[in-house]
C-alpha positions as CSV (number, residue, x, y, z in Angstrom):
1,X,-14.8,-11.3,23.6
2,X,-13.7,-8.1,22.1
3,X,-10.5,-7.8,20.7
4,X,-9.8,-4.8,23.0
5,X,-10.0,-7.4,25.9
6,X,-6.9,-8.9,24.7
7,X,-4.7,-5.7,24.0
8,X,-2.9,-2.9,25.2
9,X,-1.5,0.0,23.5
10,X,2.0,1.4,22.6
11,X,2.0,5.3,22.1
12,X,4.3,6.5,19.2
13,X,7.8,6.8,19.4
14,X,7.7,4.2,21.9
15,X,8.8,0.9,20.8
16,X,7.0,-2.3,19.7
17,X,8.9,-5.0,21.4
18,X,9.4,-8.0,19.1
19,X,7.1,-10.7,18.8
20,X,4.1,-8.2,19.0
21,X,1.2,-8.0,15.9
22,X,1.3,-5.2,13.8
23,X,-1.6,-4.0,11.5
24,X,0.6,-1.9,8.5
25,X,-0.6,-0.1,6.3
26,X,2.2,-0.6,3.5
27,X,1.5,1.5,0.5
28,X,0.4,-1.5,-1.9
29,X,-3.0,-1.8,-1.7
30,X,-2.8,-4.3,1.1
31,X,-3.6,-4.6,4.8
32,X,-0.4,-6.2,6.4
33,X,-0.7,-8.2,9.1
34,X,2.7,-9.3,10.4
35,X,4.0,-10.5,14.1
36,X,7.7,-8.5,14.6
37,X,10.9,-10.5,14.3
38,X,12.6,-7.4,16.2
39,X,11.9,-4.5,18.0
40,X,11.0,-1.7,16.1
41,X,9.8,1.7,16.8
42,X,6.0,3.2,17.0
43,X,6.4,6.1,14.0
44,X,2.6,5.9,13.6
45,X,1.9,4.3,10.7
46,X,0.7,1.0,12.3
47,X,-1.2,-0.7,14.7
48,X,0.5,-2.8,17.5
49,X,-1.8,-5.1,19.1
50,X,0.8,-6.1,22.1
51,X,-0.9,-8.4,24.7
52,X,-1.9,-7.8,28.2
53,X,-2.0,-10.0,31.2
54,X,-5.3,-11.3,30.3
55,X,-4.6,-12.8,27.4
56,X,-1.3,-14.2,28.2
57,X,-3.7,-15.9,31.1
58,X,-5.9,-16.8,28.6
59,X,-3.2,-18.5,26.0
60,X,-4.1,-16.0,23.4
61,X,-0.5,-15.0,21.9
62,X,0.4,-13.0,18.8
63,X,0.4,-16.1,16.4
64,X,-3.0,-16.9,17.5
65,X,-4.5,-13.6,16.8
66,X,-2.6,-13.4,13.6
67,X,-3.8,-16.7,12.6
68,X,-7.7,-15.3,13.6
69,X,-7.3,-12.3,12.0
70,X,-6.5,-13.9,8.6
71,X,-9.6,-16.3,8.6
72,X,-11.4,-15.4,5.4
73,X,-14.7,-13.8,6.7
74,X,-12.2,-11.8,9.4
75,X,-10.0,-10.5,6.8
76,X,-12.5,-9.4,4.7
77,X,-14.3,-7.1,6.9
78,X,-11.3,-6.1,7.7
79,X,-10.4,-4.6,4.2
80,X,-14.1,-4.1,3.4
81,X,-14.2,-1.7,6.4
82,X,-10.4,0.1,5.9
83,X,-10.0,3.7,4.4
84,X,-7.7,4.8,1.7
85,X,-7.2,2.5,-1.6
86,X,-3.6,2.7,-1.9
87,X,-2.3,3.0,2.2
88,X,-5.4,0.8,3.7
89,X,-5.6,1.5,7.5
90,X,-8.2,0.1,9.7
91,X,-10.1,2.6,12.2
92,X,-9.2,1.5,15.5
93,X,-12.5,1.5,17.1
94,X,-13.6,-1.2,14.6
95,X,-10.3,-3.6,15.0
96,X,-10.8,-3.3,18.4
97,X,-14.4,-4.1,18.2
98,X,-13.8,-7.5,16.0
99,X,-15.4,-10.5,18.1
100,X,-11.9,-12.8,19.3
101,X,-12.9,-16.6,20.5
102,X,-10.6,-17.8,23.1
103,X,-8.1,-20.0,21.8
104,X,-9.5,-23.0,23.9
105,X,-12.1,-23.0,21.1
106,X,-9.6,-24.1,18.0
107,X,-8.2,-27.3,16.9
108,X,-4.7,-26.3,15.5
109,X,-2.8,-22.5,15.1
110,X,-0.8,-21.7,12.2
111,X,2.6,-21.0,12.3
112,X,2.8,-18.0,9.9
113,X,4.4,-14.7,10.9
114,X,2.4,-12.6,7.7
115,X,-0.9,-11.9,6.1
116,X,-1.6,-9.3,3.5
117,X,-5.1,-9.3,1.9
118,X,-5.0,-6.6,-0.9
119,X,-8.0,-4.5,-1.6
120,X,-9.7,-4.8,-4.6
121,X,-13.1,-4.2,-4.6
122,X,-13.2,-0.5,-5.3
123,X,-13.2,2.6,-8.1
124,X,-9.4,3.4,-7.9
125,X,-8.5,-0.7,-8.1
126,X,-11.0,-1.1,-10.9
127,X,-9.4,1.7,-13.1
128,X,-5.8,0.6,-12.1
129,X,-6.8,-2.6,-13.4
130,X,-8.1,-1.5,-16.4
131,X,-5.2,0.8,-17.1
132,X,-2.4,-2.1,-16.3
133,X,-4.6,-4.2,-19.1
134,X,-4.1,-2.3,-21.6
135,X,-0.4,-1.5,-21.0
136,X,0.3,-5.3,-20.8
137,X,-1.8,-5.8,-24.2
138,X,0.3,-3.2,-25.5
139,X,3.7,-4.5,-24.3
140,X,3.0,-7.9,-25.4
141,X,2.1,-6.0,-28.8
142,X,5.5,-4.4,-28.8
143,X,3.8,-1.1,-28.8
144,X,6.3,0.2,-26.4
145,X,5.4,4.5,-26.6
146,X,1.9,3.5,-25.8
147,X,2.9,1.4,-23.1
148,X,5.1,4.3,-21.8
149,X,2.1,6.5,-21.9
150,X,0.3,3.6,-20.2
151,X,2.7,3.1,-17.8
152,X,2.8,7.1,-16.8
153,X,-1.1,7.4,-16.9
154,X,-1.1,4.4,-14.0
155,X,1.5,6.2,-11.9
156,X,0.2,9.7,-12.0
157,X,-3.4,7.9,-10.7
158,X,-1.7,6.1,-7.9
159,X,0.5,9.9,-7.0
160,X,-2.8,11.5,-7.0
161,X,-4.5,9.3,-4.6
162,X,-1.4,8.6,-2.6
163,X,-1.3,12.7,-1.8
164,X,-5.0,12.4,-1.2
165,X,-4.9,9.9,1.5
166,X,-1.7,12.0,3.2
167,X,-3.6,14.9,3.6
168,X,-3.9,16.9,0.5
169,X,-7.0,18.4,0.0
170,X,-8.7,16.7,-2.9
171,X,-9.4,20.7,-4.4
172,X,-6.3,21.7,-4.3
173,X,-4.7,19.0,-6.8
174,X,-8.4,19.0,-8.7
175,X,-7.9,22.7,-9.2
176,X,-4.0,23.1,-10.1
177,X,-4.3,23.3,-14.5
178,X,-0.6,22.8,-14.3
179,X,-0.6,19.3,-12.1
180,X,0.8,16.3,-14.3
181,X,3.4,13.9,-13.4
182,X,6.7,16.3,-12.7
183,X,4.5,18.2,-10.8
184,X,3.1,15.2,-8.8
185,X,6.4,14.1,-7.1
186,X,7.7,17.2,-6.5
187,X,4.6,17.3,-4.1
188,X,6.1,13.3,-2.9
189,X,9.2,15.2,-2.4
190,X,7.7,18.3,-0.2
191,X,6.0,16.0,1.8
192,X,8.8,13.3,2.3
193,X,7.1,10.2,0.8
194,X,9.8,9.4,-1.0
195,X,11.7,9.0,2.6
196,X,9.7,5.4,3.1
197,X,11.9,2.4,2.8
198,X,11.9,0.8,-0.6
199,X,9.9,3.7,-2.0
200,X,10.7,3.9,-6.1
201,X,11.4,7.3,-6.6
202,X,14.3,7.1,-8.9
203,X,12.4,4.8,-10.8
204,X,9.2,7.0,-10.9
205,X,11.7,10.5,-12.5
206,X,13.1,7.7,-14.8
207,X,9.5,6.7,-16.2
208,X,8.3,10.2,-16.1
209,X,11.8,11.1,-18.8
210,X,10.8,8.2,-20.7
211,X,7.0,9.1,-21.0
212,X,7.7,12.7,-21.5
213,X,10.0,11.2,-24.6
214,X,6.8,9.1,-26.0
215,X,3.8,12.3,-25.8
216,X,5.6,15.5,-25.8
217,X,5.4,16.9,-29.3
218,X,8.9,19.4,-29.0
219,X,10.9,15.8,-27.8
220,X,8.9,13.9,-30.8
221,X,9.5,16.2,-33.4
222,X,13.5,17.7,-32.8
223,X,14.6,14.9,-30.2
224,X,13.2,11.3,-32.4
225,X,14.0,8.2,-30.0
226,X,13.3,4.9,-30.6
227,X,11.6,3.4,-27.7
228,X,11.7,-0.8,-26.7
229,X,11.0,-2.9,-24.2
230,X,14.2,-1.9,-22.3
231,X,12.7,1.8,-21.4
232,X,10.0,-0.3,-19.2
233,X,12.0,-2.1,-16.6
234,X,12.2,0.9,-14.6
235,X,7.9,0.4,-14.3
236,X,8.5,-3.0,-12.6
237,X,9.9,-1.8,-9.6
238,X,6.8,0.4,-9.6
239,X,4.5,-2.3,-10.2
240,X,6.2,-4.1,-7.4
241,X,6.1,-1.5,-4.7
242,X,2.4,-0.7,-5.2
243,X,1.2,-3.8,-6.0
244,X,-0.6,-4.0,-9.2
């Protein structure tokens, strides 16, 4: 049966009552399947999957479909089929769509509350990849000003796709001459992305100082610094957050 048989839905602002599975899109490359410890509210973002009568008739319960959902061919076509590259979300129509057995059907249920298959399979991944390579070659290297460039070219890549997917028209940040990294989160601050728990904006303006110490010719020439390994650690919260 469909998984739509098995759901309601929860409008937003309402709230998702705890115990309920949620499909979050979490800004780290990764579709986040998680069942609630507490109630939270409906802001949008994600998609509650709360249960109707029929499926508490028919023993399917929010561990279950977690535990379905996260079987490898599931999961895949799952991230296979979700838009975006750095905040995956899954069309509705198709998550509803997704074939559910009844529960009558499997031997044993995991116990786990979270699942969070990452996306990798794609252009933006590939090049993020290939960018956090070279910074770690150069780190290990102690080439610390190219890491810093590095580390700044990775961040402005994942600012430029993260505006993309909340709505910025592609033209308008392909045709601004004057768009580089200072200009990139002042756009995270017009829009308030830097209001989402956990989000590493301090440490994003502290790389950004850093970087513009390792490349900007006026800083180079009348403002030497010596760079080390220390002028990185604000890049691993970074790292962290969006899951490189």
């Amino acid at each position: 049966m469909p998984l739509s048989a098995f759901v309601g839905s929860i409008r937003s602002n309402e709230t998702i009552p705890s115990g309920t599975l949620v499909v979050m899109a979490s800004g780290d490359r990764r579709l986040r399947l998680k069942v609630l410890d507490h109630d939270t509210p409906h802001k949008g973002f994600s998609q509650p999957l709360p249960l109707n009568e029929f499926a508490v008739a028919h023993k399917v319960t929010a561990h279950y479909l977690l535990w379905y959902l996260s079987q490898e061919l599931v999961a895949g076509y799952l991230v296979q089929n979700a838009t975006g590259a750095v905040f995956l979300r899954v069309p509705r129509k198709l998550l509803l769509e997704i074939p559910v057995p009844l529960p009558t059907r499997v031997r044993k249920i995991s116990s786990a509350i979270e699942y969070s298959p990452v996306k990798t399979n794609n252009e933006f991944s590939r090049l993020i990849a290939e960018l956090n390579n070279d910074y770690l070659l150069n780190v290990k290297n102690a080439r610390f000003r190219t890491a810093l460039i590095l580390a700044g070219a990775t961040c402005e890549v994942i600012l430029y796709q993260l505006l993309i997917e909340q709505g910025v028209k592609p033209s308008l940040l392909k045709d601004d001459r004057g768009l580089g990294f200072n200009k990139l989160l002042d756009y995270v601050r017009v829009l308030r992305l830097d209001a989402a728990p956990g989000f590493p904006m301090s440490q994003l303006v502290e790389l950004q100082r850093h970087r513009n110490h390792a490349v900007h010719a006026s800083l180079l020439v009348n403002k030497p610094q010596t760079l080390s390994l220390s002028d990185l650690e604000c890049f691993n919260p970074i790292v962290k957050y969006f899951g490189l």
